[in-house]
N, C-alpha and C positions, 0 to 999 in steps of 0.2 A: 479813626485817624486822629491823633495828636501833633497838633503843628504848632511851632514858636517860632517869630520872627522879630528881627529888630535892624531897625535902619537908622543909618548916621547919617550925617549932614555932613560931610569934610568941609564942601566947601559952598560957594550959592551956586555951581555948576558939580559940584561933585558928591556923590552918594555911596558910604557901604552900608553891605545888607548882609545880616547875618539870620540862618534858617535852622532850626534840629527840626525834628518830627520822626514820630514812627505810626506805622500805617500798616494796615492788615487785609488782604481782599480776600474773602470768599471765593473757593475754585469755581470757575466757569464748570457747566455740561460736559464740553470736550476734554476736559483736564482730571474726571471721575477715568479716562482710559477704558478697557475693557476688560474691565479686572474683577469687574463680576462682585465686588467687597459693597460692605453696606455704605453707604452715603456718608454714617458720620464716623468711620476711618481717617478721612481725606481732608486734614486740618486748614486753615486759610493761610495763605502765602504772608509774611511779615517782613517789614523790616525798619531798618533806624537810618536815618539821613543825615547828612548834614552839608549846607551849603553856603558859598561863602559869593557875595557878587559884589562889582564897581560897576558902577555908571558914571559915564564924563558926559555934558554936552560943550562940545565945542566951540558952538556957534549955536544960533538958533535952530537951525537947519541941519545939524552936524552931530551925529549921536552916536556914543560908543560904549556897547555894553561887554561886561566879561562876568563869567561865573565858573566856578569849579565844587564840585561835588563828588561825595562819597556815600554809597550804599551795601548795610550791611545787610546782607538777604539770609533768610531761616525758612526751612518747611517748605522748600523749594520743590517743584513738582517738574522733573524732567522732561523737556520735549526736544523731540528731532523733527526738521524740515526735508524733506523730499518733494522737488518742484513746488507747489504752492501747497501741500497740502501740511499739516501739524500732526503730529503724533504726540498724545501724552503719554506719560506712563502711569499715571494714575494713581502715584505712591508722594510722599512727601520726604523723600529719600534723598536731599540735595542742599549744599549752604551753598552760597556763592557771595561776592560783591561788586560792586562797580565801580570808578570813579570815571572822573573823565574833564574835561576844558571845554569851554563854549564860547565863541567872542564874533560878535555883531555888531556892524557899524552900520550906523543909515542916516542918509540926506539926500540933500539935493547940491549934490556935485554941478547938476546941471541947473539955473533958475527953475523952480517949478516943477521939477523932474525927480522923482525920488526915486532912489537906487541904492543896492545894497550891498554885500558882501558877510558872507559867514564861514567860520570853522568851528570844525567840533572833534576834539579827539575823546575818545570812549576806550575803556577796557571793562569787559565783564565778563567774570569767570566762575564757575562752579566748582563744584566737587562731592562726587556722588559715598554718603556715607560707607560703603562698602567697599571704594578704592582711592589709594593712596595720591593719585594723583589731579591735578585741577587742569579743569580743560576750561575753552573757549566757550561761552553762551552763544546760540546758534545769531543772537543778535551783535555779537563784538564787531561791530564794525570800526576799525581805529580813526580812521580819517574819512569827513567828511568835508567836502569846501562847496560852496554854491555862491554865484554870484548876479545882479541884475542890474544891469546897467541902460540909461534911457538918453536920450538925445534928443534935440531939436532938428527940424530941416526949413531954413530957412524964408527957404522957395517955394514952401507949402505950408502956408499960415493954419494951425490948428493939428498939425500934422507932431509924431513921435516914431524915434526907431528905438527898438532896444534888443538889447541880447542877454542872453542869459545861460550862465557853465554850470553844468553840473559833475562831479568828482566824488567818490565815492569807494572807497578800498573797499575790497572781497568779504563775503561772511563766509565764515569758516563751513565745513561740512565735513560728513565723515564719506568716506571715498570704498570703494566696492572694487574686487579682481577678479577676473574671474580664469582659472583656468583646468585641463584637460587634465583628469587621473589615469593613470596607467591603464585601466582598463577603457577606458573613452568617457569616465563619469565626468559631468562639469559640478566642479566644484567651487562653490563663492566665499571669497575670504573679505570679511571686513578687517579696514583698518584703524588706527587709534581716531577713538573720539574727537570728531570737530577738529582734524589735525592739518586739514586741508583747506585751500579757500580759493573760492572763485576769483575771475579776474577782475579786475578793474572796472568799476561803472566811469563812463566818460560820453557827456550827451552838450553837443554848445546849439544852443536856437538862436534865430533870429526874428524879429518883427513887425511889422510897419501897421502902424494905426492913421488914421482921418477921420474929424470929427468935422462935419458941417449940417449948415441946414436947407431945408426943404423945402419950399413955399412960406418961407418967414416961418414955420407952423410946427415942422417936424426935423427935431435932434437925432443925428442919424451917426452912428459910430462901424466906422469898414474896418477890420482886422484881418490882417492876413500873417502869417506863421509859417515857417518853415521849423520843423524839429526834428534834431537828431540833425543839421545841418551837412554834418564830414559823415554821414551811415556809417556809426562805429556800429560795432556788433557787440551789447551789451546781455549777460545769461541772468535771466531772470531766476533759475536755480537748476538742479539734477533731478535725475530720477535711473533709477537701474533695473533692466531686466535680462536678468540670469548672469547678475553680474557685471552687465555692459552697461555702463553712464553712456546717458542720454543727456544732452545739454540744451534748453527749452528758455531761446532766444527770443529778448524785447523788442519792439517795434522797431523798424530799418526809419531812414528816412520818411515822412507824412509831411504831410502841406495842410492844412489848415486855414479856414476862412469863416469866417461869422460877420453879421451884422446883426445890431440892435439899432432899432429904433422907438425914440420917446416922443410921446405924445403932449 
């Protein structure tokens, strides 16, 4: 890997940063496929960056960063997701790129309480040397927002709430049909690459922690959690048999509790 970096000073709170580099990984085991070809076919994944970031701070406590980036990818090695599992195809038959926006802000909104908030939007796309058209990376996810937000409570010294959203648009997949040939054959028809996308991730928690002590002796911290607070129903991915999507759902509502205690 080849990396170059250089940061400015705009101002005694303000910084840009400017990044190139190109970077090469050697295929993983899984990404050889089952193609049966000799080892040194299967070239290393490459590519050329370039990224551009601001940082503010605010305040002391009050920090704002933003970056934006573009990736130019060669020697790309195709894979498809079904439910969690990866498929390579074990050729380097693929270019693609990326870019995308990222901006992160973090302080303490609340004294002593540090809370965040981020977005990120993403495009990354391929295109397999043998066809004219560029499709979705099974990773294009465009929109992401998360946030964590913390509080005090008053009435209970040593005590914090916080909540925390998480927001997430669909990764694309490629979608299955299946249906009945004249004679009663079932027949399965794929459709265009990555042209589909699951729905919406959408998960809000909430928290309450208490720290106190024990016999003067022992620091003792209670957490208790509630996640997945509104039980949306979010699809962790697909899978198909004989054509029929199967949709293989993440955790409903969970409650959660822990204690640590220090000596």
């Amino acid at each position: 890997m080849l990396f170059r970096s250089l940061r400015y000073f705009l101002s005694e709170n303000s910084t840009f940063m400017l990044a190139l580099g190109t970077y090469a990984q050697p295929p993983l085991y899984k990404e050889f496929g089952n193609t049966n070809k000799s080892y040194s076919t299967v070239k290393a994944r490459k590519s050329r960056q370039l990224t551009l970031g601001f940082e503010h701070q605010f305040k002391e406590n009050l920090n704002l960063k933003i970056e934006g980036y573009y990736k130019n990818l060669r020697d790309l090695i195709p894979y498809d997701v079904f439910d969690v599992r990866t498929f390579y195809s074990g050729v380097n038959d693929a270019r693609g790129y990326v870019y995308g926006l990222e901006a992160h802000i973090k302080g303490d909104f609340v004294p002593n309480m540090v809370s965040w908030i981020s977005y990120t939007y993403l495009v990354a796309r391929e295109k397999i040397y043998n066809q004219e058209e560029w499709f979705p990376r099974p990773s294009d996810q465009r929109h992401t927002l998360s946030a964590m937000l913390q509080d005090k409570m008053e009435r209970f010294p040593g005590s914090r709430l916080h909540i925390r959203f998480l927001f997430g648009s669909g990764y694309p997949y490629t979608n299955q049909w299946l249906r009945i040939g004249k004679n009663g054959e079932r027949i399965v028809t794929t459709g265009k690459r990555n042209h589909y996308r699951i729905r919406f991730y959408k998960r809000f928690d909430i928290g309450f922690t208490q720290n106190f002590k024990l016999f003067n002796s022992y620091s003792i911290t209670l957490q208790e959690e509630i996640l997945n607070l509104f039980d949306e129903y979010n699809i962790l991915g697909n899978s198909w048999i004989d054509g029929v999507k199967i949709e293989h759902g993440l955790s409903k509502r969970t409650y959660n509790i822990s204690i640590n205690i220090g000596f």
